[in-house]
N, CA, C and O atoms as a GROMACS GRO file, in nm:
protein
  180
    1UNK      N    1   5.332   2.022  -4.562
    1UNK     CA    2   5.188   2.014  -4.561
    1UNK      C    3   5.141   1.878  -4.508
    1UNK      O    4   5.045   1.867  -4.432
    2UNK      N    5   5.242   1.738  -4.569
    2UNK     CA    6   5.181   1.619  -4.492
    2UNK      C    7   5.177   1.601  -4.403
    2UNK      O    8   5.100   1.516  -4.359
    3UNK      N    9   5.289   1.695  -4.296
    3UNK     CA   10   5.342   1.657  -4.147
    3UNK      C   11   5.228   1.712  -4.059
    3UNK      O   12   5.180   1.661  -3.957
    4UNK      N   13   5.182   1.867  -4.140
    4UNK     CA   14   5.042   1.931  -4.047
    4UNK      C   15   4.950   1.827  -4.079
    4UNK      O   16   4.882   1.815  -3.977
    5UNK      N   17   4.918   1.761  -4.148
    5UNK     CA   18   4.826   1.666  -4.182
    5UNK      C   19   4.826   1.531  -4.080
    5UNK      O   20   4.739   1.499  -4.000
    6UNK      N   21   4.900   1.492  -4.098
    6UNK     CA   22   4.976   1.411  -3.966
    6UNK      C   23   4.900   1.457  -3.830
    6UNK      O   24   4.808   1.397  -3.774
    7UNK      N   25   4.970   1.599  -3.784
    7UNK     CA   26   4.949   1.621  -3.679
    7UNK      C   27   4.793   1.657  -3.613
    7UNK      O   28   4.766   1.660  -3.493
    8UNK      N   29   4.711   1.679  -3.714
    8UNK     CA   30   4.587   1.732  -3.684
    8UNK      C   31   4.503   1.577  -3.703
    8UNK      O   32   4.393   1.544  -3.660
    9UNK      N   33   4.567   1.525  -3.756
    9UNK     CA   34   4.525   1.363  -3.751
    9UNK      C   35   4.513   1.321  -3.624
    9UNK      O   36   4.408   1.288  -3.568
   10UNK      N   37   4.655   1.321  -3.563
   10UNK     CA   38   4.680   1.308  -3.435
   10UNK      C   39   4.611   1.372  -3.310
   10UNK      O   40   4.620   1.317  -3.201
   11UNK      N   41   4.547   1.480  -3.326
   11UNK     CA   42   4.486   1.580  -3.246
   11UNK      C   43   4.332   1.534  -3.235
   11UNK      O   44   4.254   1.533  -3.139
   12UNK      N   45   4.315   1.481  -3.416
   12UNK     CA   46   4.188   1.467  -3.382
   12UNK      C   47   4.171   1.320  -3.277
   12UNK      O   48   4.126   1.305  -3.163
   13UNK      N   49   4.218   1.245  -3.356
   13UNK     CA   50   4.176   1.110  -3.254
   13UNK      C   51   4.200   1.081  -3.101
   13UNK      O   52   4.178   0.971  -3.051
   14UNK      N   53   4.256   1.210  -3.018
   14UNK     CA   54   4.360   1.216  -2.918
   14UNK      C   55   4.184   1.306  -2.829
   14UNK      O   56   4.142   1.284  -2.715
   15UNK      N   57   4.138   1.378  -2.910
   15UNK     CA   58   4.039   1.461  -2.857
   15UNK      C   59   3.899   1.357  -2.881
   15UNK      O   60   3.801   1.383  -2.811
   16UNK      N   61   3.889   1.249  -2.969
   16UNK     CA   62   3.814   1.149  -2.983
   16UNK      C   63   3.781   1.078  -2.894
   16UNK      O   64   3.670   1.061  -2.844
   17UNK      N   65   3.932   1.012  -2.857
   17UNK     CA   66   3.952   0.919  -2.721
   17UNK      C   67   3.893   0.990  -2.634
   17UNK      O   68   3.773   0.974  -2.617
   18UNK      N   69   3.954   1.070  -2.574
   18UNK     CA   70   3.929   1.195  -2.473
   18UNK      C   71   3.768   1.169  -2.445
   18UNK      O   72   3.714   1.121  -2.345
   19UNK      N   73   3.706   1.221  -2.575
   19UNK     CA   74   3.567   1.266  -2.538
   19UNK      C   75   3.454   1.122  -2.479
   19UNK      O   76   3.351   1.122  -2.412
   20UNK      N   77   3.550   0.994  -2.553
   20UNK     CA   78   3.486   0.869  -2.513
   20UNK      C   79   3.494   0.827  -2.366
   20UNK      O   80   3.407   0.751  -2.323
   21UNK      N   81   3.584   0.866  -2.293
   21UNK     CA   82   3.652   0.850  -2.204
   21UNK      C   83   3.540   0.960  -2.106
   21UNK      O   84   3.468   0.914  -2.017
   22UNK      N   85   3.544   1.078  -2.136
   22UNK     CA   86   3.472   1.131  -2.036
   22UNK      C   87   3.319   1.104  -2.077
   22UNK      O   88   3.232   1.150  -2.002
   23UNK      N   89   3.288   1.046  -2.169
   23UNK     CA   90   3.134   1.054  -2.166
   23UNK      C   91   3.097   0.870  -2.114
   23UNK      O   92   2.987   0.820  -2.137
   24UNK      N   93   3.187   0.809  -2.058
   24UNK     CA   94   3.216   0.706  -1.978
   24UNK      C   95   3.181   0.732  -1.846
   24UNK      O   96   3.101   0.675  -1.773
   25UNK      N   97   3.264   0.842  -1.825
   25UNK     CA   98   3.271   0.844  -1.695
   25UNK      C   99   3.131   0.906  -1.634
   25UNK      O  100   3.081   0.863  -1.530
   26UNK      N  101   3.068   1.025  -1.722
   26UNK     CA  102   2.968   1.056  -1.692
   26UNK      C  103   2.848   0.966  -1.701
   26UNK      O  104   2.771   0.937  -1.610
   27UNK      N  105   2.845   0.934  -1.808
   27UNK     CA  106   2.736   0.760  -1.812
   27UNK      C  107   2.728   0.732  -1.650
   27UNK      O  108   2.632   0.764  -1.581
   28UNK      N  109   2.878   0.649  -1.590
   28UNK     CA  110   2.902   0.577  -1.469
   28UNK      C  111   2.832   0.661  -1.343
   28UNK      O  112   2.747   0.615  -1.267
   29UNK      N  113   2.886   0.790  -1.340
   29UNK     CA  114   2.860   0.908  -1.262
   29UNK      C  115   2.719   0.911  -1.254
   29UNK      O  116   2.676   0.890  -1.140
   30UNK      N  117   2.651   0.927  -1.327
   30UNK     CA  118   2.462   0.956  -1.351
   30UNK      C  119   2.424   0.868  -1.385
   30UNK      O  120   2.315   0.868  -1.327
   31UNK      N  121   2.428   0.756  -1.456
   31UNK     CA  122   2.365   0.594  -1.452
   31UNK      C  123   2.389   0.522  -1.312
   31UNK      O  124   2.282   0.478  -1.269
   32UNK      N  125   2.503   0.497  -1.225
   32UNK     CA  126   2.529   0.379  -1.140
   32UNK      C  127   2.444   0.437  -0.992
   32UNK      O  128   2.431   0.557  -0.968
   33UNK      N  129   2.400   0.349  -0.919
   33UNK     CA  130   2.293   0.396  -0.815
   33UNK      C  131   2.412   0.411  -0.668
   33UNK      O  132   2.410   0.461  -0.555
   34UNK      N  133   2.508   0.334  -0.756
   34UNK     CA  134   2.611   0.321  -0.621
   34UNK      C  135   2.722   0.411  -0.630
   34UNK      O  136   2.819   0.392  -0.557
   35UNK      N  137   2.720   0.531  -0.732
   35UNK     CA  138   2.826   0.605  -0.773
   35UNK      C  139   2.841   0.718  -0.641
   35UNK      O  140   2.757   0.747  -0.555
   36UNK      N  141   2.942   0.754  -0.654
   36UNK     CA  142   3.020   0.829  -0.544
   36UNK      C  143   2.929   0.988  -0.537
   36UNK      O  144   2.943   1.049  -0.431
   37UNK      N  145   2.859   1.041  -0.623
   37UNK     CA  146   2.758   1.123  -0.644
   37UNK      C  147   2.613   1.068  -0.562
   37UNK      O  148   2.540   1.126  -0.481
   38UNK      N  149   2.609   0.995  -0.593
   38UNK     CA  150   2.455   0.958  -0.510
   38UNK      C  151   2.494   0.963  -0.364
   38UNK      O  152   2.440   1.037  -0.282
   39UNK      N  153   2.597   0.872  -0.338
   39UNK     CA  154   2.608   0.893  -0.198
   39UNK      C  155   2.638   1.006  -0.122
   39UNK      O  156   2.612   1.029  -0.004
   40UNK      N  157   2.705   1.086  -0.219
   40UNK     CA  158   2.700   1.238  -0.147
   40UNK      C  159   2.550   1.277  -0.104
   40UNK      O  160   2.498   1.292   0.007
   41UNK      N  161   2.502   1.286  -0.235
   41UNK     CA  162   2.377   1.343  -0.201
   41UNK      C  163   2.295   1.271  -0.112
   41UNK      O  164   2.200   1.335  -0.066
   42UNK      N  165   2.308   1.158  -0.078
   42UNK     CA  166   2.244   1.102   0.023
   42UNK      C  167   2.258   1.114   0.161
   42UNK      O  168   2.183   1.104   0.258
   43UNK      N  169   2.417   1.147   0.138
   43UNK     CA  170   2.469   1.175   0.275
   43UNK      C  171   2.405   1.340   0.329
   43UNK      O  172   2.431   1.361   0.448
   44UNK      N  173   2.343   1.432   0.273
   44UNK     CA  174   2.335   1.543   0.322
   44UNK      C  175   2.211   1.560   0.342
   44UNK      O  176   2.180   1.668   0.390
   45UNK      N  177   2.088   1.447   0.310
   45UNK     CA  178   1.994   1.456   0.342
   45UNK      C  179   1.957   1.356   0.474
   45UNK      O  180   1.844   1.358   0.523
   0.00000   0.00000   0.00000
């Protein structure tokens, strides 16, 4: 029972990181004026 305990421990903070990590990237993505998204869209207009 401690080892599943353990492991879902592990799962959670692994999906924690994770979610910090992509809500980083999206911040960067839709906050930065110079992000690789704007210039697309700039480029097609």
């Amino acid at each position: 029972m401690v080892e599943y305990g353990l492991i879902v421990a592990c799962l959670a903070l692994a999906v924690l990181v994770g979610f910090g990590n992509a809500t980083n990237a999206l911040t960067y993505l839709w906050g930065n004026n110079n992000s690789r998204l704007i210039q697309a869209l700039d480029a097609d207009q």
